[in-house]
N, C-alpha and C positions, 0 to 999 in steps of 0.2 A: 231411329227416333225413340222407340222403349229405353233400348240402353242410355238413349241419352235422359230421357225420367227421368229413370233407377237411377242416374248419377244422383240427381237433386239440380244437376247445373242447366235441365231444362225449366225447372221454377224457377230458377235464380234468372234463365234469357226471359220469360214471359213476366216478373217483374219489372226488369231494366227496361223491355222491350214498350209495357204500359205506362212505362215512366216516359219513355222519348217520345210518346204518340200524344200523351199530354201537355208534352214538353215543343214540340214542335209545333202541334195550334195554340198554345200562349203565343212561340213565335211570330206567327201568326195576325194572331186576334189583338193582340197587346203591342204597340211599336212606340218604343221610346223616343222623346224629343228631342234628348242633346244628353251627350256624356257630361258629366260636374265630378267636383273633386278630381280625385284618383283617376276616376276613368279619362277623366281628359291628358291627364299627363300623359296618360298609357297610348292613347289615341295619336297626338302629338308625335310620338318618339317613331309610333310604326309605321304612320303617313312619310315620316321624311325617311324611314327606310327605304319605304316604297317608290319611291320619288327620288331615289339615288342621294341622298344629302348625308345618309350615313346617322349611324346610332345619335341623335344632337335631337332636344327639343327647339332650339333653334338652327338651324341650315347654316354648317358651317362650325359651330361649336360645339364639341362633345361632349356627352355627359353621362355621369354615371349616377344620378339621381336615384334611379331604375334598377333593379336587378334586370337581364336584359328576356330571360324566357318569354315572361307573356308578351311584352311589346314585338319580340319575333314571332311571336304565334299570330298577335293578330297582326301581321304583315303578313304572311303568310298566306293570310284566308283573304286581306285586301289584292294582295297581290293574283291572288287564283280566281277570284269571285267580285271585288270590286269594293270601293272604300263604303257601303253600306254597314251597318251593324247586324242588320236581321242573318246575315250565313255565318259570323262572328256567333252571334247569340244560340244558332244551331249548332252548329260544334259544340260549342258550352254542354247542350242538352246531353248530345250523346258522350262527353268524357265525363259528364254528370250521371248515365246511364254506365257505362264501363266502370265506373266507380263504385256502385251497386251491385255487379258481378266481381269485384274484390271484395266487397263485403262480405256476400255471399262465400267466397274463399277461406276468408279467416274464420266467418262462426263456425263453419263447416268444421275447417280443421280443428277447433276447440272445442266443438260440440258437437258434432254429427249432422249429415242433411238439414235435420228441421231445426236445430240451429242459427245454419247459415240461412236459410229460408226466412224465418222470422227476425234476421238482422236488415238483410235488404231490402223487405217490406217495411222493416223499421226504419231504416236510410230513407226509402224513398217517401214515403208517410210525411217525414218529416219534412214541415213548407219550407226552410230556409234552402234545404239542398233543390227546389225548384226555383227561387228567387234567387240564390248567388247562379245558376244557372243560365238567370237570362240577364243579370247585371255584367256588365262590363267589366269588371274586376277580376282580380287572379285568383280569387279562392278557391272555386271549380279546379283549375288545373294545378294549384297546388294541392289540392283535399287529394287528387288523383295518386300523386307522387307518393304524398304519406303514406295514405293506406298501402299502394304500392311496396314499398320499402318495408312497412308493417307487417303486409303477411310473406315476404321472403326472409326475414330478420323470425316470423314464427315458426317457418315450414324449419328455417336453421339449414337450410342446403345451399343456400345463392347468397352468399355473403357479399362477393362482387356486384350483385342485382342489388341486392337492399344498398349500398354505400351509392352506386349509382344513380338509383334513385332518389336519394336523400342529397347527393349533391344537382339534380334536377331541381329538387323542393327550393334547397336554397337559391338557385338562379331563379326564381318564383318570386318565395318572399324570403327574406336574410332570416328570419328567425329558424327559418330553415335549418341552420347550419346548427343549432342545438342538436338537434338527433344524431348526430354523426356519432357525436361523444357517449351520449345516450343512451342509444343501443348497441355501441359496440361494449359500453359495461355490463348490459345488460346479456351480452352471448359471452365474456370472460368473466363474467361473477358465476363460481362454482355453483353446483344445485346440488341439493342432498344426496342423490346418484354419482357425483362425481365429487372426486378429491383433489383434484387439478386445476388449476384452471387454462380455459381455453384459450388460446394464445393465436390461433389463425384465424379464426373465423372473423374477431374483432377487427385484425390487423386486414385482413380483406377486405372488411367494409371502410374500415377508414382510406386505405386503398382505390375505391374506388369511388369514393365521395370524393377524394383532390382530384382523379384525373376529371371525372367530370365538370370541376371548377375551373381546373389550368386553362383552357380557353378562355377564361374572363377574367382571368389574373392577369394571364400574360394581351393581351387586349389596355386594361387599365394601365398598364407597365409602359406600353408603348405611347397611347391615345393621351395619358394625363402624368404621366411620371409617375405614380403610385400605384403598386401591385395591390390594388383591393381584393379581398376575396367578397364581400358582399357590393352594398352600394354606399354610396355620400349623405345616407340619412340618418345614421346611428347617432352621432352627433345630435343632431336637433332634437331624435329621438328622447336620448337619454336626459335633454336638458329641458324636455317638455316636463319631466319625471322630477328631475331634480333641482326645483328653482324656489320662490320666495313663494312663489301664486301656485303652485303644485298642490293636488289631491288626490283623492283617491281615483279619477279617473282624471282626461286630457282637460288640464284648467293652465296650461303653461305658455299657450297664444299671448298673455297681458302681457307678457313679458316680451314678447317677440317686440310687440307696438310699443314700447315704453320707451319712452327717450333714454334711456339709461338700459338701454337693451345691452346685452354683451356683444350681440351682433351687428349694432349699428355702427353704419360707414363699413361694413367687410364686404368684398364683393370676392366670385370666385366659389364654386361649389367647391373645390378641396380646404380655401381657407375660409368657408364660411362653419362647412362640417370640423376642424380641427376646434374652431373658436368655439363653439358651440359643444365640443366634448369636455374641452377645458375648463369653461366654465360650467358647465356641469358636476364634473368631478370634484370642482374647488368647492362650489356647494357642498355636495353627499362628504366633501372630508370636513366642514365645517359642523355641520347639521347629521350625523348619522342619526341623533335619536331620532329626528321627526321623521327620515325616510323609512325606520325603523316601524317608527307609529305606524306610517301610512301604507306600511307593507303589504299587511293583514286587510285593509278596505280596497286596497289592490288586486289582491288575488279573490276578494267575493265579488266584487265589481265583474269583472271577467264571466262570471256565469250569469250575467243580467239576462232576463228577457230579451229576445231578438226585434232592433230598435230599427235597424238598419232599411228595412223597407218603411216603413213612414218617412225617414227621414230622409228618402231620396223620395220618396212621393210630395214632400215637403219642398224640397230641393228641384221642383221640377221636372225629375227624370222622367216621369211619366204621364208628363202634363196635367191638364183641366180633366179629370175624369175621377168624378165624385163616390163614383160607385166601388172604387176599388180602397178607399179608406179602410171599410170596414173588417174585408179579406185580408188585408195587411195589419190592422191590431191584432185580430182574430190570431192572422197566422203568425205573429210574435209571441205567441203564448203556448208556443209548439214544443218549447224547450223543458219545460214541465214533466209531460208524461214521458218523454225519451229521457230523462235526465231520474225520473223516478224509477223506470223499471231498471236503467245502467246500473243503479246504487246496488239493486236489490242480486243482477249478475255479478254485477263486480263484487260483492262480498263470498259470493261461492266460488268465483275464479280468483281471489287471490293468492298469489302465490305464495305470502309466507305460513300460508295453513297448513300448506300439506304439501304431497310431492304425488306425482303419479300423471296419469292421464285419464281424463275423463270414460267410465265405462261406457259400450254403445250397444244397441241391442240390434238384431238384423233388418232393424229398417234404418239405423243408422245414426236415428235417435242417442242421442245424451243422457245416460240414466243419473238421477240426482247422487248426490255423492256429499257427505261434508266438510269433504278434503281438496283445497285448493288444488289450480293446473300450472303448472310453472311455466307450461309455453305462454303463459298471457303474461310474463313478465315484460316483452318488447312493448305490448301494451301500455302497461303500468307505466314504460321508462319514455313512450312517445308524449304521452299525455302532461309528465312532466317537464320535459324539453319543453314543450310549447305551451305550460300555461307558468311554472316558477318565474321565468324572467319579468313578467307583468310586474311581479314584486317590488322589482326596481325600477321598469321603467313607468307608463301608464298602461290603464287597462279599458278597453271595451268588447263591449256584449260581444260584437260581432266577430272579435278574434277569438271565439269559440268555435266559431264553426269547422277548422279544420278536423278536432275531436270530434264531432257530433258523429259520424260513423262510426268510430272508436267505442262509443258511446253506444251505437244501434247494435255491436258483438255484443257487448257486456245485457243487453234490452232481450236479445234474440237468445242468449244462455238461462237468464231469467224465465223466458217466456215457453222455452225449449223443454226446461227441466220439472216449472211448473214450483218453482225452488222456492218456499216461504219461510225456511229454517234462519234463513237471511237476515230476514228482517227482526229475527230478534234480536239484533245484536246491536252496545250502544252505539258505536260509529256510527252504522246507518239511518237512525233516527235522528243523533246529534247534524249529521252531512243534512236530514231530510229537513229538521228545522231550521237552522241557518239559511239554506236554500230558500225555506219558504217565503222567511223573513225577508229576502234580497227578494227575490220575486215580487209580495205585497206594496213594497217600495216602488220601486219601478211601477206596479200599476197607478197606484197612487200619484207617484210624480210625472211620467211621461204617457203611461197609457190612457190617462183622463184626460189628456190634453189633446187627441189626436181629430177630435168633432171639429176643432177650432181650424183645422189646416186649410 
């Protein structure tokens, strides 16, 4: 038990560990009334697993709507434990809780013990990583994958682990499939120590991102005649993004309901998704300057305040229960100080400052330094896999959350090193007012509105 201290990876088990005990009496105390949106598709797809009808939101037809991971997951726990949600939602907790002992792995390795200490405490602090833990949704087990793949892609010795798990991420959610590319540039782009570039480590990850796909290729090959590697909704996706009624966030519904919809009269999820990319594209080649414009309210939009619990408290999920309003504005506003102290690590972990590795002193500690760590490059390249595309397509608040750990290393480097040389630097304060700016808005427009639900 001392040795295990001394590692630091017994703070890191007695955070995850006061993370699940919290997490299990929400289970608990809090039971939701009915899955809406998303979660109901996901629900649908794993019921008729279970129920022998095979991967088909209807019995009988297949579909690949879905990436298929989490509707197998929660078959799975239907299957072992019974079509409730509440042993669904416990799982959640603890791959919520394991996900915080990854944490704990990367600061560590970036920054010494108390580093990763003060990253998993920052993970877990943070309310959304307890609310996507008891929703229904695949965030939880895809947030798992990334950091996953993030800190084997840092350590630089499991190139086969990181591509494997990064094609886990994308049978989760397709935007998944960015990192593959991502980080394997980010392990063959030379670093000042080296004059070569790396040529296997990449080709391993990409390696083991397809084989973990080929089962849902070849699946799609057979079941629909199209060897997808994601799912049927890129399409709709990209035409939410790029239509007449497009903005800076998801404004592209009018069109779906408009009598002059591009999709009306198509039936068929392969040829509704084809019609739906087509016209998409025919737009963005007609119109590049406005997707152009709306790039930029694209990618601030993305770091909105976390909206996503009122508006399933809106939406029912958690019925008549007036008292939890106020813990869910509250805890939207959580995005703030993890996202301030991130700015202030990430500006001393960047990599193109310097080269070297972080000094540690024999507790283990992180000594301040003002010269970037170039292992937090995978970092740098995950964050932007998964927030650049919003660019194009739409963007919201709540597709933030897979970074927000990302976010709790760069919080826990900061907090580690104690590092204020940071903040004088423009980026940092230009990133901190912008941010602010998007944040004032959002209260202004959605979080004064939340008395009224």
């Amino acid at each position: 038990m001392s040795a295990l201290r001394r590692s630091g990876w017994g703070r890191a088990a007695l955070i995850a560990g006061a993370f699940a005990a919290v997490g299990l009496a929400l289970v608990a105390a809090v039971q939701p009334v009915h899955p809406v949106g998303d979660m109901a598709q996901y629900r649908a797809i794993a019921l008729n697993l279970v129920r022998g009808h095979g991967y088909a939101q209807t019995p009988g037809e297949p579909t690949a709507q879905r990436v298929p991971l989490y509707p197998l997951f929660q078959a799975a726990i239907y299957a072992a434990l019974g079509p409730s949600a509440q042993p669904l939602r416990a799982a959640q907790v603890l791959i919520a809780a394991a996900t915080l002992l990854l944490v704990y792995g990367l600061g560590a390795t970036l920054g010494g013990r108390r580093a990763g200490a003060w990253a998993a405490a920052a993970a877990a602090l943070y309310p959304a990583t307890m609310f996507y833990a008891q929703a229904l949704l695949s965030e939880t087990l895809f947030t798992f994958f990334v950091i996953g793949a993030a800190w084997c892609a840092v350590s630089g010795r499991r190139p086969v682990g990181a591509g494997a798990l990064i094609g886990l991420a994308a049978l989760t959610r397709p935007i998944g499939l960015m990192l593959g590319p991502a980080l394997a540039a980010a392990a063959w782009w030379p670093r000042r120590w080296r004059t070569t570039r790396n040529w296997k480590q990449p080709t391993l990850l990409l390696a083991g991102m397809l084989l973990a796909l080929s089962p849902w290729v070849m699946r799609n090959e057979i079941a629909l005649g199209r060897p997808l590697v994601a799912d049927l909704t890129g399409g709709k996706n990209l035409l939410i993004g790029c239509n007449p009624y497009a903005g800076a966030r998801e404004q592209g519904r009018r069109l779906f309901a408009a009598a002059a919809s591009p999709l009306a009269g198509i039936t068929g999820e392969v040829a509704l998704d084809t019609a739906a990319r087509r016209a998409a594209l025919t737009y963005l080649g007609a119109h590049p300057g406005r997707i152009a414009l709306l790039a930029p309210f694209r990618l601030a939009a993305f770091w909105g305040l976390d909206r996503e619990p009122l508006y399933l408290y809106r939406k029912g999920y958690f019925g008549r229960r007036p008292w939890l309003r106020w813990p869910l504005a509250v805890a939207g506003l959580g995005l703030a100080p993890l996202l301030g102290l991130a700015l202030v690590g990430a500006a001393g972990a960047d990599p193109s400052t310097g080269s070297g590795s972080p000094l540690r002193s024999r507790t283990g500690a992180s000594r301040a330094q003002p010269r970037g760590d170039p292992r937090a490059a995978p970092l740098w390249a995950a964050m932007a896999a998964l927030w650049l595309p919003h660019a194009l397509l739409f963007a919201e608040p709540r597709f933030h959350f897979p970074l927000t750990p990302l976010l709790a290393v760069f919080a826990g480097l900061a907090l580690a090193r104690r590092e204020v040389r940071a903040v004088r630097r423009v980026y940092v304060w230009a990133a901190a007012c912008a941010l602010a700016a998007i944040w004032i808005g959002d209260i202004v427009t959605s979080f004064s509105r939340f008395a009224a639900i």
